[in-house]
C-alpha positions in Angstrom: 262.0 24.6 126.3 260.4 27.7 126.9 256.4 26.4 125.0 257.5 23.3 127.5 257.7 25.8 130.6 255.0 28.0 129.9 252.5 24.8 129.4 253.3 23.9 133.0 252.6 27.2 133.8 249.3 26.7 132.2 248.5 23.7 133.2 249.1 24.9 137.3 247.3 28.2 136.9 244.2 26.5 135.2 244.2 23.3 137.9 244.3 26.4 140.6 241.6 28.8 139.2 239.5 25.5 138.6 239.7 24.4 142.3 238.8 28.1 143.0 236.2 28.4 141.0 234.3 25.1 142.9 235.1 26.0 146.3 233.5 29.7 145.6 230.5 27.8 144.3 230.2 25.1 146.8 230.6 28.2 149.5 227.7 30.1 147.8 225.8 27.1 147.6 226.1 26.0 151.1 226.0 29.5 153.3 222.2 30.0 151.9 221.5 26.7 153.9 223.5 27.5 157.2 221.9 28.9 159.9 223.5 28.9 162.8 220.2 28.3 164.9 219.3 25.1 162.9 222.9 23.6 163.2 222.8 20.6 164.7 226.7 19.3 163.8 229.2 18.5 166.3 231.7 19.9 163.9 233.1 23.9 164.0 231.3 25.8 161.4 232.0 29.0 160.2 228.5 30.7 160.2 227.7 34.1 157.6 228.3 36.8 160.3 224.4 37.3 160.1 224.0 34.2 162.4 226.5 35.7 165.4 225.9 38.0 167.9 229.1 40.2 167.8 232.4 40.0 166.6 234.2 38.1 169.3 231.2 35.0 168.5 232.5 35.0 165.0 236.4 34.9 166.1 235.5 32.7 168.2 234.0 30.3 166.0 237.2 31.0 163.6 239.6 29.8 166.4 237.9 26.4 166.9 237.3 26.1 162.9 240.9 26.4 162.6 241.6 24.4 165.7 239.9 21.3 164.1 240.5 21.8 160.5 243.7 21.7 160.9 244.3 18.4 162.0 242.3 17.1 159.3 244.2 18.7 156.7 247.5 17.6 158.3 245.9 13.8 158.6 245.0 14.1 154.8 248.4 15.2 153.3 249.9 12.3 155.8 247.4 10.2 154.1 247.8 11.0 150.2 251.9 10.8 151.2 251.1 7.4 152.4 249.0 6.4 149.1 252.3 7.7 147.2 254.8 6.2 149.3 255.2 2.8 147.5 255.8 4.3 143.8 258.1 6.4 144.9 260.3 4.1 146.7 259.6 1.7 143.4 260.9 4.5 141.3 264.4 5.0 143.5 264.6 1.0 144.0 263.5 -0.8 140.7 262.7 2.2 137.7 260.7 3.5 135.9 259.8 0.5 134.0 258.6 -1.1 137.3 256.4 1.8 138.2 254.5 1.8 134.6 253.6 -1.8 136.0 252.9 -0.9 139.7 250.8 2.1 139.1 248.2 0.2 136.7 247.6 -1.9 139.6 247.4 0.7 141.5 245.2 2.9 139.5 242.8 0.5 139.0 242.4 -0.8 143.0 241.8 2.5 143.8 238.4 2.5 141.7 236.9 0.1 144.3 237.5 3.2 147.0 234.0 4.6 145.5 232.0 2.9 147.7 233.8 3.9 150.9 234.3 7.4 149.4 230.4 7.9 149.0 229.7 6.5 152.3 231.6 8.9 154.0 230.8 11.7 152.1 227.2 10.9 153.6 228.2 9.6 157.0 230.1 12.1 158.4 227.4 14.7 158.6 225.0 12.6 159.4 227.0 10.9 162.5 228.0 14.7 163.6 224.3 15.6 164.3 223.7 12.3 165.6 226.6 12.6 168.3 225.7 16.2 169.4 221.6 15.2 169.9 222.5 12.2 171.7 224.9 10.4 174.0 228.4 10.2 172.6 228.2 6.6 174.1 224.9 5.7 172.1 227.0 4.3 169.8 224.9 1.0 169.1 222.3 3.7 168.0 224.9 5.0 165.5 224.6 3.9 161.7 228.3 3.1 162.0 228.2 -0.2 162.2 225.4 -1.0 159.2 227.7 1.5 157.0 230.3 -0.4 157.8 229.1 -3.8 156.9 227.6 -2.7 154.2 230.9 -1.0 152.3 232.8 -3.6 153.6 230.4 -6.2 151.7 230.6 -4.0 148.1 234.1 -3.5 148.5 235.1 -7.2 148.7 233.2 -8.5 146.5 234.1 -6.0 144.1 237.8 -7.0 145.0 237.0 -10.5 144.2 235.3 -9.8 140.8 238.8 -7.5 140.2 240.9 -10.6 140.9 239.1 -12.9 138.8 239.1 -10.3 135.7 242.2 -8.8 136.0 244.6 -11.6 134.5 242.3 -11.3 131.5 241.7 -7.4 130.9 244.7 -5.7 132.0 246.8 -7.9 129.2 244.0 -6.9 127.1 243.7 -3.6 127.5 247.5 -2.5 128.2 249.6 -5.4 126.2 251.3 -8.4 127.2 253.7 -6.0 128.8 251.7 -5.6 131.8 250.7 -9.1 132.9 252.9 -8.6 136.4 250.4 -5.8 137.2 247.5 -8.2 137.3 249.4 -10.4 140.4 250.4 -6.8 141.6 247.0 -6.3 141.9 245.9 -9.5 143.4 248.3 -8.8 146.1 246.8 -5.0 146.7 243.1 -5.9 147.0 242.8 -6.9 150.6 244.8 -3.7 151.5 241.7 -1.8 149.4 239.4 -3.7 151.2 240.8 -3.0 154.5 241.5 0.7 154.1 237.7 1.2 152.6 236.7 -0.3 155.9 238.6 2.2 157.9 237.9 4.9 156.7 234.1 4.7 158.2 235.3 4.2 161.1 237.5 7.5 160.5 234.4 9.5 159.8 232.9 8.4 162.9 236.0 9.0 165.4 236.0 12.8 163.6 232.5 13.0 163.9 233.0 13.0 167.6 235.1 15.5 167.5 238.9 14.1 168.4 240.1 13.9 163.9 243.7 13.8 165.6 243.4 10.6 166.1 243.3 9.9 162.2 246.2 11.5 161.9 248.0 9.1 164.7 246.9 6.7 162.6 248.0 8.4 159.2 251.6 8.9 160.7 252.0 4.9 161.9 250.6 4.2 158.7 253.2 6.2 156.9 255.7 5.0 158.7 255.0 1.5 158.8 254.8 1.2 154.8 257.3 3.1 154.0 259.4 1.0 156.4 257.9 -2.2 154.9 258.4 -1.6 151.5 262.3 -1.0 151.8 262.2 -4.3 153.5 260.1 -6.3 150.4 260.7 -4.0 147.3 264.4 -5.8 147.6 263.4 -9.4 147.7 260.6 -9.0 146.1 259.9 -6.5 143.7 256.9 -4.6 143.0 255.1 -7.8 144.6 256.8 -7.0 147.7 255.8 -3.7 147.2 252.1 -4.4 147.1 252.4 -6.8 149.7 253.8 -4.0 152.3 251.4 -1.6 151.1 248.7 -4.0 152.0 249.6 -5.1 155.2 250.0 -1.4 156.1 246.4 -0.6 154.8 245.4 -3.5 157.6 247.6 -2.0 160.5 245.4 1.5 159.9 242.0 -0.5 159.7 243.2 -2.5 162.9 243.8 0.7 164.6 240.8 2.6 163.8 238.9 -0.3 164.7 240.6 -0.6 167.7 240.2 3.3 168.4 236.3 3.3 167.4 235.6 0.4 169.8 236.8 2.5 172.8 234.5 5.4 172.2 231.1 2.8 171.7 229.1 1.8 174.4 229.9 -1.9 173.1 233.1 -2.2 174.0 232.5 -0.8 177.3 229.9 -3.8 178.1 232.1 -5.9 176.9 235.4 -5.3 178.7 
């Protein structure tokens, strides 16, 4: 018991000196490239204290850091509750037996969120220097739109490749077993799809400087499936299960859709 305990130990002091570790680097790396006169983001930086003008710059600067990050980081652990949400409720409602054969499905849907994660990785920058050299309302101007498309495109018909394989690998690869997790699958693609959508859509309403309106969304999401999969896990299993989680996945991209289309000069001409 005691080899058991101290390899958990272990294992949560190496996982937190590795995370360490990277976000020294990545801070080295980056502060040689910051300078405060060459910013052009809409975003709240903190700036090496070489780049401010006295000390109540720099606190400032730390206030409205804080006063966005924040929200972000409350909109991601409402979002990594909400990609959790189903297995758990699985796990009280069905077993452990049914999670095994939820969470291969699950595991491999969330390989088609590359595309959308790259994008963003990219966009939000990029949109965040756009928005504070130009109109907010330029929107059409914005490569929002072509970023969207394009992920969108990848990310369906990578779903659509993953339907047509699944029944054939996942008995292949995981036994006979696991041949409900292929229809599991099938059942969590267009959530996938829809939620890779969203989230450039996301990056563009935090780009502008309002991220607490991902985590609106993030807590109707959360809400909303969790609510939706004590309703179907009971009739319907882990299908129901997927099923909820999918049609919550479409209520998120229908309201950051929704949300983006009020701040673009698009909508306005076409109200």
């Amino acid at each position: 018991m005691n080899a058991l305990k101290l390899g958990f130990i272990s294992f949560v002091v190496s996982s937190l000196l590795g995370n360490l570790f990277g976000l020294l680097l990545c801070y080295f790396l980056v502060r040689k490239n910051i300078q405060q006169e060459e910013r052009p983001y809409n975003l709240p930086l903190i700036c090496p204290p070489s780049s401010f003008g006295d000390a109540k710059a720099r606190i400032k600067r730390i206030c409205r850091s804080i006063k966005y990050g924040y929200k972000i980081a409350f909109s991601n652990i409402v979002a990594s509750l909400n990609y959790r949400i189903d297995i758990l409720l699985i796990s009280y409602f069905l077993g452990v037996q049914a999670v095994g054969i939820y969470v291969v499905a699950v595991q491999i849907a969330e390989k088609l969120w590359f595309f959308s994660q790259s994008a963003s990785t990219v966009l939000l920058p990029k949109l965040a220097a756009f928005y504070k050299s130009e109109n907010e309302q330029m929107s059409e101007k914005a490569p929002t739109l072509t970023v969207f498309g394009l992920t969108s495109l990848f990310t369906l018909l990578s779903a659509m490749v993953t339907a047509f394989l699944s029944p054939r690998f996942i008995p292949l690869l995981f036994g006979a077993d696991f041949d409900l997790s292929a229809t599991v699958l099938f059942f969590l693609l267009p959530g996938v799809v829809f939620l890779s959508a969203s989230r450039i859509f996301a990056n563009d309403i935090a780009a502008r400087g309002h991220p607490e309106l991902n985590l609106y969304s993030s807590v109707l999401v959360l809400f909303s499936n969790a609510a939706l999969n004590v309703l179907l896990i009971g009739k319907y299993g882990v299908i129901g299960a997927a099923v909820a989680t999918s049609v919550a996945y479409a209520m998120n991209a229908l309201f950051k859709t929704y949300t983006y289309l009020n701040y673009s000069a698009w909508f306005e001409r076409s109200a």
